[in-house]
C-alpha positions in Angstrom: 160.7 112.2 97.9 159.8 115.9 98.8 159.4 116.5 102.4 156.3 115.8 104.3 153.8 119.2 104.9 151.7 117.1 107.3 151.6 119.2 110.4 152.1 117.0 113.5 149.2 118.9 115.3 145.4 117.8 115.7 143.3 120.3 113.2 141.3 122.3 115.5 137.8 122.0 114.5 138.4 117.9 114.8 139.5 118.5 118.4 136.6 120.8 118.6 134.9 117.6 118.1 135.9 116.0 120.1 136.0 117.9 123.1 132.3 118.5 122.8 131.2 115.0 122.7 128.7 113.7 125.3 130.2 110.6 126.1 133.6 108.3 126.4 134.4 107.4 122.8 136.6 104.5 124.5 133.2 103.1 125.8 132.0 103.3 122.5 135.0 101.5 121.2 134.5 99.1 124.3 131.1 98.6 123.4 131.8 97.8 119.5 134.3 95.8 120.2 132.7 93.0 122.1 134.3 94.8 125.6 136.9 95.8 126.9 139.1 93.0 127.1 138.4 92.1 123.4 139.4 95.6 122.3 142.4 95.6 124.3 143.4 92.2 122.4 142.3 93.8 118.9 145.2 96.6 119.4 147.3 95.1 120.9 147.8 92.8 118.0 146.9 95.3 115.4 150.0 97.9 116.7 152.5 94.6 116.9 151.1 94.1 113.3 151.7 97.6 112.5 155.2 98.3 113.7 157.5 98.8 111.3 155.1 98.1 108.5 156.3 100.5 105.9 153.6 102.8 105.5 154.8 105.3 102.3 155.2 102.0 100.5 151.4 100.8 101.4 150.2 104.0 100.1 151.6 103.9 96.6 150.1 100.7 95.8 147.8 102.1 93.5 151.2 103.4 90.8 151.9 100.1 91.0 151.3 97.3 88.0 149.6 94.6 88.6 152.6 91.9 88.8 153.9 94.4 91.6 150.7 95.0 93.7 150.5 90.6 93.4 154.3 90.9 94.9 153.8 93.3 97.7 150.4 91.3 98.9 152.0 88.5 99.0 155.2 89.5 100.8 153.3 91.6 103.5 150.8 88.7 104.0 153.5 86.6 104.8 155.3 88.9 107.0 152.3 90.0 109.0 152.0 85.8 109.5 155.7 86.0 110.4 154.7 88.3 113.1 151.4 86.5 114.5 152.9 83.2 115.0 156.1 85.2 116.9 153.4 86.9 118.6 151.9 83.6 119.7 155.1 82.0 121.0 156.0 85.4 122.8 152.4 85.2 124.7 150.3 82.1 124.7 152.2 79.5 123.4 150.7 76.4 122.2 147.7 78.3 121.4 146.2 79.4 118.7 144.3 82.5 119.9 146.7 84.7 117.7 147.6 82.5 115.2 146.3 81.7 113.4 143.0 82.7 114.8 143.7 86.4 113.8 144.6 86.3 110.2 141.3 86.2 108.7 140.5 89.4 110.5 139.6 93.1 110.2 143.4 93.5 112.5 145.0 92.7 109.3 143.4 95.6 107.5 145.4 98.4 106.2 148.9 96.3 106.3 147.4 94.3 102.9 145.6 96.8 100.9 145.5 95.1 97.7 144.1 91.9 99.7 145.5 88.8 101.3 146.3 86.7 98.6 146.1 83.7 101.4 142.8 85.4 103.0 140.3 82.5 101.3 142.7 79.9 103.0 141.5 80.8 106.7 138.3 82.5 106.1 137.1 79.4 103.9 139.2 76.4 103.4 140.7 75.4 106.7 137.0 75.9 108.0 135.9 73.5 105.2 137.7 71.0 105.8 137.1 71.5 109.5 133.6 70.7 108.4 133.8 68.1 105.9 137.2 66.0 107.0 137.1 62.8 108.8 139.3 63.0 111.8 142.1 60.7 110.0 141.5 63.3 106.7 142.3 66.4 108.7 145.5 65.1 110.6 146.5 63.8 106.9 146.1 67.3 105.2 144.1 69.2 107.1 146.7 70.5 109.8 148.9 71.1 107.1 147.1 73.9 105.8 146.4 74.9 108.6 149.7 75.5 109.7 150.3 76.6 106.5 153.0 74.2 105.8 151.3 74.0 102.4 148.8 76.6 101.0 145.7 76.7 99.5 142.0 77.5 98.2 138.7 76.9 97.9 137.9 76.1 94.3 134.0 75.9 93.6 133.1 78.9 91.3 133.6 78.2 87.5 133.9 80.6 84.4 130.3 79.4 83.2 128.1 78.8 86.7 128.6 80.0 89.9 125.5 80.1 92.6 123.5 77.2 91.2 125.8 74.9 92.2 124.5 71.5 90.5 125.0 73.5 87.3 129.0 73.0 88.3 130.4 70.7 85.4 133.6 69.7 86.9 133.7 66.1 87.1 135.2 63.3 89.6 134.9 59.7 88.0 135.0 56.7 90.5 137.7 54.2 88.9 137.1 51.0 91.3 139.8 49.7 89.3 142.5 51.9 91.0 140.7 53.1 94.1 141.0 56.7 92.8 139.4 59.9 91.1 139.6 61.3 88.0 138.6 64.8 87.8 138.4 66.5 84.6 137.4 70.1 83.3 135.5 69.1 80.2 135.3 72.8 78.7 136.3 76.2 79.0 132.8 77.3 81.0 134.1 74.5 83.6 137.4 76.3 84.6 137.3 77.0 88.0 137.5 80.5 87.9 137.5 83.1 91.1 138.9 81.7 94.0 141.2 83.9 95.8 144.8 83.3 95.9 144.2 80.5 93.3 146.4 81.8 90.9 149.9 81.6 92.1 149.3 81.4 95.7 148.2 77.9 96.4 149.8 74.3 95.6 146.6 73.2 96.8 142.5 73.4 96.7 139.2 72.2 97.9 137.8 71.4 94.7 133.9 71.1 94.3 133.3 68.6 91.6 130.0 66.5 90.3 131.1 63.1 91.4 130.2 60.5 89.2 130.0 56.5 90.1 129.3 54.4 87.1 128.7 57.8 85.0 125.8 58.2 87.8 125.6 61.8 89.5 125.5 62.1 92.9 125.7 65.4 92.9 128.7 68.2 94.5 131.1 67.1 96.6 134.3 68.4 98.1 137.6 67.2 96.9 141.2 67.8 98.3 143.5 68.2 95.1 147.4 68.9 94.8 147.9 71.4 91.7 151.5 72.3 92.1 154.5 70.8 92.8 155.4 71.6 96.9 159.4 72.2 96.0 159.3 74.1 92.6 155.7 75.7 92.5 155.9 74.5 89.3 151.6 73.1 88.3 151.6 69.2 88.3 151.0 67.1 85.0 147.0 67.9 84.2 147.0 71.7 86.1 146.0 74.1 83.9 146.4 76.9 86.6 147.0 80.8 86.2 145.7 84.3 87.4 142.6 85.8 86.2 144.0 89.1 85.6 143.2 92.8 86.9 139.9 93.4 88.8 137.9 96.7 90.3 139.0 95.8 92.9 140.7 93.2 95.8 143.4 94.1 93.6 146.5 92.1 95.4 144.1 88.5 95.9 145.1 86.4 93.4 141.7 85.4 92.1 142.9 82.3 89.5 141.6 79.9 87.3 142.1 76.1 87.1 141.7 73.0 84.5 141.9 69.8 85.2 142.6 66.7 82.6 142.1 63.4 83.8 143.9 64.3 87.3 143.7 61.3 89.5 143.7 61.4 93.4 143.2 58.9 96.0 139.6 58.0 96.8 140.6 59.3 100.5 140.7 62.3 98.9 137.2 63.0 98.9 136.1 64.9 102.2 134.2 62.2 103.6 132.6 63.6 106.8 129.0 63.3 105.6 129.0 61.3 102.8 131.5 58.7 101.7 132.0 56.8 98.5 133.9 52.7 99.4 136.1 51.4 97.8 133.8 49.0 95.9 131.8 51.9 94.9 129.0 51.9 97.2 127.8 55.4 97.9 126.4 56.4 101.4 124.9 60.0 101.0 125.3 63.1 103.4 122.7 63.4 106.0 121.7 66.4 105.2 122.7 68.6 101.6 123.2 71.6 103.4 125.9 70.5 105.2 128.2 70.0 101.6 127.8 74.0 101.5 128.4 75.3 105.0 131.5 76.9 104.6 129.6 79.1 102.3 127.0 79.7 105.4 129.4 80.9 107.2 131.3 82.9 104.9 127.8 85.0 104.2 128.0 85.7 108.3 131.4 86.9 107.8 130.6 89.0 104.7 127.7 90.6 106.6 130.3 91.2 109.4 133.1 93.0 107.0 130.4 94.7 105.0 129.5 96.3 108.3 132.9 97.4 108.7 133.3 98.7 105.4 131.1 101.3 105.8 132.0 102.2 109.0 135.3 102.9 107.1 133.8 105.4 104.9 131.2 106.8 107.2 134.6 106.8 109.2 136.8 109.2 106.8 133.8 110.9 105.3 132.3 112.2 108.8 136.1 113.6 109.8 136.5 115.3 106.5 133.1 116.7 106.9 134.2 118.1 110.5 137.2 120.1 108.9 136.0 120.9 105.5 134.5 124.9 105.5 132.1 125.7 102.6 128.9 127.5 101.8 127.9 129.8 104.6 124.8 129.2 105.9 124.3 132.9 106.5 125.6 135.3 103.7 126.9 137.4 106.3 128.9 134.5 108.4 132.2 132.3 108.2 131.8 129.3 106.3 130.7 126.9 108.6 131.8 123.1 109.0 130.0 121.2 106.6 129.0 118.8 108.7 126.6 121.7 110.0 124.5 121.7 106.7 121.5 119.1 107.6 121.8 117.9 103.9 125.5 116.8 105.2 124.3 115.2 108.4 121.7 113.4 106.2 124.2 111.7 103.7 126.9 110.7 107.0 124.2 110.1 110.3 122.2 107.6 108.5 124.9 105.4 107.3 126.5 105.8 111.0 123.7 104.1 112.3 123.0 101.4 109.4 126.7 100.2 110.0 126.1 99.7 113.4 122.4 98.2 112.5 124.7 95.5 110.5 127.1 94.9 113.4 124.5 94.1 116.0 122.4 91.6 113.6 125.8 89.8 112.4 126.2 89.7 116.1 123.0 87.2 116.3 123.3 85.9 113.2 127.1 84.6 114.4 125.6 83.9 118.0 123.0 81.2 115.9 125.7 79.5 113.5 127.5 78.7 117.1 124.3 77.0 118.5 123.8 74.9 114.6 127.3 74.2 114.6 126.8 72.5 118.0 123.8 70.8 117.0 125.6 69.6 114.2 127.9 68.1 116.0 125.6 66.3 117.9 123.6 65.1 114.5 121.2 67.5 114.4 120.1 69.8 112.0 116.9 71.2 112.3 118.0 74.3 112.5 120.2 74.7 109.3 117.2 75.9 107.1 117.0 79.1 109.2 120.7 79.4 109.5 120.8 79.5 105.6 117.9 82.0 105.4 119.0 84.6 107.6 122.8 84.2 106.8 121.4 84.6 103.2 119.6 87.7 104.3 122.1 89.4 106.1 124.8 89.3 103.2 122.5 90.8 100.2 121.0 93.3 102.5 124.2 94.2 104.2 126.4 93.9 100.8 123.8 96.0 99.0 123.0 98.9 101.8 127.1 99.6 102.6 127.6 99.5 98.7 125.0 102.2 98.5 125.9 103.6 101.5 129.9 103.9 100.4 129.1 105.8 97.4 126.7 108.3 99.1 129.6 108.9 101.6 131.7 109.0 98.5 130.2 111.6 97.3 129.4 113.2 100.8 133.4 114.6 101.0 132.9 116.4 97.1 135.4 116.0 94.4 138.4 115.2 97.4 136.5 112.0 97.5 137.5 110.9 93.6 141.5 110.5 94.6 142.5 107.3 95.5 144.1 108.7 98.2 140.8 109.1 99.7 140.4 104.9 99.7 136.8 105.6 99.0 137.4 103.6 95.6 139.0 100.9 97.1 136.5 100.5 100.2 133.4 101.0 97.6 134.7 98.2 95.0 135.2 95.8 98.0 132.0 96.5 99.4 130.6 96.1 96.1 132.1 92.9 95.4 130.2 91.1 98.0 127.0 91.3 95.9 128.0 88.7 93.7 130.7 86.5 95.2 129.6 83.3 97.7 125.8 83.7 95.9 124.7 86.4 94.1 122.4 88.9 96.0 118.9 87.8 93.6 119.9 84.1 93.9 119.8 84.1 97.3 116.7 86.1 97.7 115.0 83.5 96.0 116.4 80.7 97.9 115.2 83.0 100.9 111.5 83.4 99.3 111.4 79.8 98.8 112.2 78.7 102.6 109.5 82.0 103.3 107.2 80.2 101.1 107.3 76.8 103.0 107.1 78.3 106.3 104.3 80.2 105.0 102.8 76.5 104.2 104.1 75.5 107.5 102.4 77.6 109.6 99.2 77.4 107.5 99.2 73.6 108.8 99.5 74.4 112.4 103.3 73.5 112.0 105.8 74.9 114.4 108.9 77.3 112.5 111.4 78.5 113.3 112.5 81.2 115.8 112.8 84.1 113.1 109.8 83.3 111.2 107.2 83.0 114.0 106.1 85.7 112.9 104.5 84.5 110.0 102.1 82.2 112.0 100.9 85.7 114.4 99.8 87.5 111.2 98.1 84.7 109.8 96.5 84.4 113.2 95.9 88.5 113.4 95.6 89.7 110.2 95.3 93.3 110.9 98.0 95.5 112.1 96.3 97.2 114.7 97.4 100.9 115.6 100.4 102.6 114.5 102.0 104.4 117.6 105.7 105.2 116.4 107.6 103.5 119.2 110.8 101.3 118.1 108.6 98.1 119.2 105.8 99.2 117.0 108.4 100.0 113.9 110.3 96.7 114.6 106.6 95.1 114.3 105.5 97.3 111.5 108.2 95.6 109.6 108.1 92.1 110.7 103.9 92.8 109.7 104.9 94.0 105.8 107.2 91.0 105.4 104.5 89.0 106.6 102.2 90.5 104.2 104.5 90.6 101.0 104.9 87.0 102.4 101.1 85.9 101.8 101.2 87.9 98.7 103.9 85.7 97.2 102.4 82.8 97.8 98.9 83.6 96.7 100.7 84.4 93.4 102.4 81.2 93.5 99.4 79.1 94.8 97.3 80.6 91.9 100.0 79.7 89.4 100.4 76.6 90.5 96.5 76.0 90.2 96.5 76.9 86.6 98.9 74.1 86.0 102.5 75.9 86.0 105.5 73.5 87.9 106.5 74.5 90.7 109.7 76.5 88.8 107.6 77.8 86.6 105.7 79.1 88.9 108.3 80.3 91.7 110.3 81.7 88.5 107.1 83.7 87.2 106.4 85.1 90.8 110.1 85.9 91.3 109.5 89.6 91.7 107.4 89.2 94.8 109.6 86.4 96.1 112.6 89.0 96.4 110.6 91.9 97.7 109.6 90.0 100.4 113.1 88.3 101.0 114.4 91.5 101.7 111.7 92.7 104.2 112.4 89.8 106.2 115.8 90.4 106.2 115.3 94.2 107.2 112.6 93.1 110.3 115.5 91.0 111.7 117.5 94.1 111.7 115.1 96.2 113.3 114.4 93.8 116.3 118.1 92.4 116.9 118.6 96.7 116.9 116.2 97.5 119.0 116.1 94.3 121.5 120.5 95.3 121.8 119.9 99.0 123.0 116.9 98.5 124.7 117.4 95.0 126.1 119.2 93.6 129.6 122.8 94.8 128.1 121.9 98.3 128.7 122.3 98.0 132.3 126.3 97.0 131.5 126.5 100.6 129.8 126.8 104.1 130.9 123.7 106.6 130.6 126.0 108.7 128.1 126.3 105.8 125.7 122.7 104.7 125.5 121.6 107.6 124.9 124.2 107.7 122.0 122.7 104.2 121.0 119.1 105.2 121.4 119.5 108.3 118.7 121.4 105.8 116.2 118.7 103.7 116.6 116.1 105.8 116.0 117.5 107.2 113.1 117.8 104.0 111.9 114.1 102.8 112.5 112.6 106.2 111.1 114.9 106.8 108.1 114.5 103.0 107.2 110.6 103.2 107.8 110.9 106.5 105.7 112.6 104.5 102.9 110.3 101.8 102.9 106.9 103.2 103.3 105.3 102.2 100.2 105.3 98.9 101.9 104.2 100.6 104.9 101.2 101.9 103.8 100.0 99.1 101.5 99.6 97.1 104.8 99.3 99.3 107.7 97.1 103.0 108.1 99.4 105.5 109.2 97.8 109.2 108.6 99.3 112.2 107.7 100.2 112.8 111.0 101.9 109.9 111.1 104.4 110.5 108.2 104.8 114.3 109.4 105.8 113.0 112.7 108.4 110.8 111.2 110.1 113.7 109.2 110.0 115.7 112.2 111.7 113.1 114.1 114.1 112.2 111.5 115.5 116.1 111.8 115.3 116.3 115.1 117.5 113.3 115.7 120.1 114.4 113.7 120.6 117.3 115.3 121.0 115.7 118.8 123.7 113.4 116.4 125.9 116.6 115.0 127.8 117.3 118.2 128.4 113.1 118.5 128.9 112.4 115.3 133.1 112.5 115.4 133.5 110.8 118.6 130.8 107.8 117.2 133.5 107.5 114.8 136.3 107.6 116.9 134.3 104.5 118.5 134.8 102.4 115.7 138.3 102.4 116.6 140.4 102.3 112.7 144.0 103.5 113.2 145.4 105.5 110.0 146.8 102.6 108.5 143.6 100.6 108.5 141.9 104.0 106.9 144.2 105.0 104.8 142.7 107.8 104.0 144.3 111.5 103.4 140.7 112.9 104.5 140.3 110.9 106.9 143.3 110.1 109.6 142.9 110.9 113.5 144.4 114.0 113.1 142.3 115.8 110.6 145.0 117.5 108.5 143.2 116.5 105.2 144.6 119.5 102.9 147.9 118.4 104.0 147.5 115.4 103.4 146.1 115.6 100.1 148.8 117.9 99.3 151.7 115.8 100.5 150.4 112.1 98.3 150.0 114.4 95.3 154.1 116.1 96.0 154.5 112.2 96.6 153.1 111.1 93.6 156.2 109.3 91.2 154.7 111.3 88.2 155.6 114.4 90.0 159.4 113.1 90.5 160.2 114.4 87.1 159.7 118.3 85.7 159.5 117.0 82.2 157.6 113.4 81.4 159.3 111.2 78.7 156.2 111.6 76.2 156.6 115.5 76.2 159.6 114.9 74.2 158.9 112.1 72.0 155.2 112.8 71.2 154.0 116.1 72.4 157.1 118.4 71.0 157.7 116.8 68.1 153.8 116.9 67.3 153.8 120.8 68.4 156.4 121.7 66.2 155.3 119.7 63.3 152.4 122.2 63.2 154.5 125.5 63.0 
């Protein structure tokens, strides 16, 4: 390899930057963080992490073939665990505060960039079968995975169905006769197909299956299924069990498939926390059917949560390559200025600034409310799981749609620069993208969403009490009228909860009037899906706007400097006028705003991004990404982006070589065939 051109000084409009800033991007960091002493932990077990990590090799994973990218995953997923559980006996041992606790988070970013093949494990099945184990199941099997004396997956998804989960047409057959299952794959659509790390990285899975007693459904249930041998790796008798093959992106996870013929497990096999099948066959149903799906709950809070991140990853590199890229002056007769000084440049990065940290603070409450079901859950309640659903449901299509968008527009924000993959912008965008359409695609789940809108519209119609996040409903039915616009972040926040109401009551007049010509009820919910969706997603934004504004302008303000809420009040309004801005067709169909009104909000929509431009680096700094979690060439700490461009493309292995092979068996010969 040539030597490195990467000067080991700070560029000096990024240190412009960040010597200008109005506040302490540490508090920031602090502040994103969950405090100080959370931050603190974060690097301290990101740098252990870190150390050593070879970093050259990280970055040419994309020259790589797919078999090798697979390999290298899976190697420095397994060292990074190496280090954890060292790092747990070093300073808390007997805990489990590092690991495993910290493998399924963002800490491990950067050090895995095709994915961690045994991600899904932690993030999904040990929390499953958390959930759905009896006591005496999880010592049996349960621990091990957990201590990863074995590995696995969660299998649900299949080549022909993958939200509507009673479409799944795996099978588990009761045989009283032996006291086991038999689960079978009957056809090629009922493969499991998907789950990370399935294809060579498990020997065993949490498989969702029909179950079957006496050929009678009783609908999904969880399964714990051995599919390869523990010694050899080698799949057991009935396994059908490979990898997928090359994807957009999540390049290094493993995603595999998996058929099953006529594999028989132990009837104790069959997580049997909330519903259990005897061993004379006697069936005793799950309280609730919501709880057979709550690892998926929670996975949509931790989607919303990582989507967040993701784009402060792009807004990350894309606002730091803005602060040392020079083009297009202004003024004919003046230097090119930074581009970040164009407005049209502050419009594509500010915005998407402030939506990721929208998506942080809402994931923040959404998390804060799966805490208090889990506990009630515990306790046998479960009143409260409908909402839990609804707004974890919200929060992942809204989130996984606006940083997908919002990716791409930073994408393009750093020019042609952003194209290489040595930007990452490709790999953060196809992640982002991604979670769209795995753990419930984004439509499906606005329906399910409309439908719970549409029986606490019926709720509240009856003088019924609902739930915390959809009282809102019952005020508008109550005060039909808006009232006056006055442009405050209460007002917005309201304005918005008022049009979800009001797409609300138009959804279900459609589906009441339906209904009274003599459609079903799918029929009917299928033929109004359009408005069911439109006003899924308005809910979903109103909890953004108040969990936004109620966080900067609530009691945790006080904790905070003056510097930093005022830093938090400008992302916040740019956040409540630009996503008023966007939405104002809805706006307007409800509410009168004037002229006046809409002028106002342009006005304010430039003026607070001017008051951003001299913040906008050290908001970034906030978010706290070391280089390896970015890796970015535009956009690392120290700013040197033509450098570093420069250096990956004298790195590049197709530039190790004058002459490529194909000049002289195809090219030449070719050439001189034409003389």
């Amino acid at each position: 390899m040539p030597p490195s051109v990467i000067p080991t000084t700070v560029n000096p409009d990024i240190q412009k930057e960040r010597n200008a800033a109005s506040f302490s991007s540490e508090e920031f960091a602090s502040f994103w963080s969950g405090g100080e002493e959370k931050l603190k932990f974060n690097r301290s077990v990101r740098d252990y992490l870190q150390k050593d990590v070879d970093v050259e090799e990280l970055r040419q994973i994309h020259n790589k073939s797919h078999e090798e990218i697979y390999e290298q995953s899976s190697k420095s997923a397994i060292a990074a665990a190496r280090k954890l559980q060292r790092l747990q006996k070093e300073r808390n041992p007997g805990g489990n505060d590092y690991w495993p606790a910290m493998y399924d988070t963002q800490v491990m970013w950067g050090i895995v960039p095709g994915g961690n093949p045994f991600g899904v494990m932690y993030v999904m099945l040990v929390k499953a079968l958390q959930a759905q184990c009896t006591p005496e199941q999880y010592e049996e099997f349960g621990k091990r995975i957990e201590n990863f004396e074995v590995c696995g997956t969660y299998a649900q998804t299949e080549l022909g169905h993958g939200t509507y989960l009673r479409g799944l047409e795996t099978r588990a057959d009761f045989d009283p006769k032996t006291d086991e299952f038999v689960l079978n794959t009957p056809k090629i659509s009922s493969y499991k197909w998907w789950p990370g790390g399935l294809g060579h990285s498990s020997n065993h899975c949490m498989v969702m299956a029909q179950l079957y007693i006496d050929n009678k459904p009783k609908g999904p249930h969880m399964f714990y299924v051995q599919v390869r041998d523990e010694e050899t790796h080698e799949p057991l008798p009935g396994i059908h069990i490979g990898d997928i093959g090359k994807k957009m992106g999540f390049i290094g996870v493993n995603n595999g498939f998996l058929g099953l013929k006529n594999v028989r497990i132990p009837r104790t096999r069959m997580l049997m926390r909330h519903a259990q099948v005897n061993a004379d066959g006697s069936y005793v149903s799950s309280p609730s059917n919501v709880l057979t799906y709550f690892a998926m709950v929670r996975t949509r809070c931790v989607i919303a949560w990582n989507n967040a991140v993701m784009l402060a990853i792009a807004a990350t590199i894309a606002t730091r390559y803005s602060a040392v890229r020079r083009q297009s002056p202004i003024n004919p007769k003046e230097p090119e200025p930074q581009i970040m000084d164009h407005v049209t440049q502050q419009m594509k990065l500010f915005p998407e600034i402030a939506t990721s940290v929208a998506y942080r603070l809402a994931s923040a409450h959404l998390w804060n409310l799966y805490d208090i079901t889990l506990g009630d859950i515990s306790n046998g309640r479960y009143e409260r799981l409908p909402e839990l659903h609804s707004l974890s449901c919200a929060l992942k299509v809204n989130c996984s749609s606006d940083s997908t968008i919002g990716v791409e527009r930073l994408r393009l924000a750093c020019g042609g620069h952003g194209y290489l993959s040595s930007s990452n912008m490709g790999p953060v965008y196809v992640n982002a993208t991604a979670a769209c359409t795995y753990e419930g695609e984004n439509t499906v789940l606005l329906l399910q969403i409309g439908r719970f809108l549409m029986k606490s519209w019926r709720a509240a119609l009856s003088g019924a009490p609902l739930a915390p996040t959809v009282r809102y409903l019952a005020e508008v039915q109550k005060k039909p009228e808006f009232g006056s616009w006055t442009g405050t972040w209460e007002n917005m926040a309201q304005a918005m909860q008022f049009a979800a109401a009001k797409k609300t009551a138009l959804a279900f007049k459609s589906l009441s009037s339906r209904l009274s010509r003599g459609e079903t009820e799918e029929t009917a919910a299928n033929h109004t899906g359009i408005e069911l969706t439109q006003a899924a997603e308005l809910h979903g934004r109103a909890f953004v706007f108040s969990s936004f504004t109620d966080e900067v302008t609530g009691p945790n303000a006080k904790t905070r400097s003056a510097a930093l809420n005022q830093v938090l009040e400008n992302l916040l309004e740019l956040y409540l006028v630009k996503e008023s801005l966007n939405h104002m067709a809805n706006l307007l169909r409800f509410i009168n705003l004037t002229d006046t009104d809409l002028t106002r909000l342009q006005d304010r929509l430039e003026t607070v991004l001017t008051k951003l431009r001299p913040d906008a680096v050290a908001i970034v700094d906030g978010f706290d990404f070391s280089d390896v979690q970015l890796n970015s060439t535009l956009g690392s700490f120290d700013g040197n982006a033509y450098e570093r461009i420069f250096d990956a493309a004298m790195k590049n292995p197709m530039n190790q070589k004058s002459v490529p092979k194909s000049f002289h068996e195809h090219l030449k010969p070719f050439m001189k065939s034409n003389i």
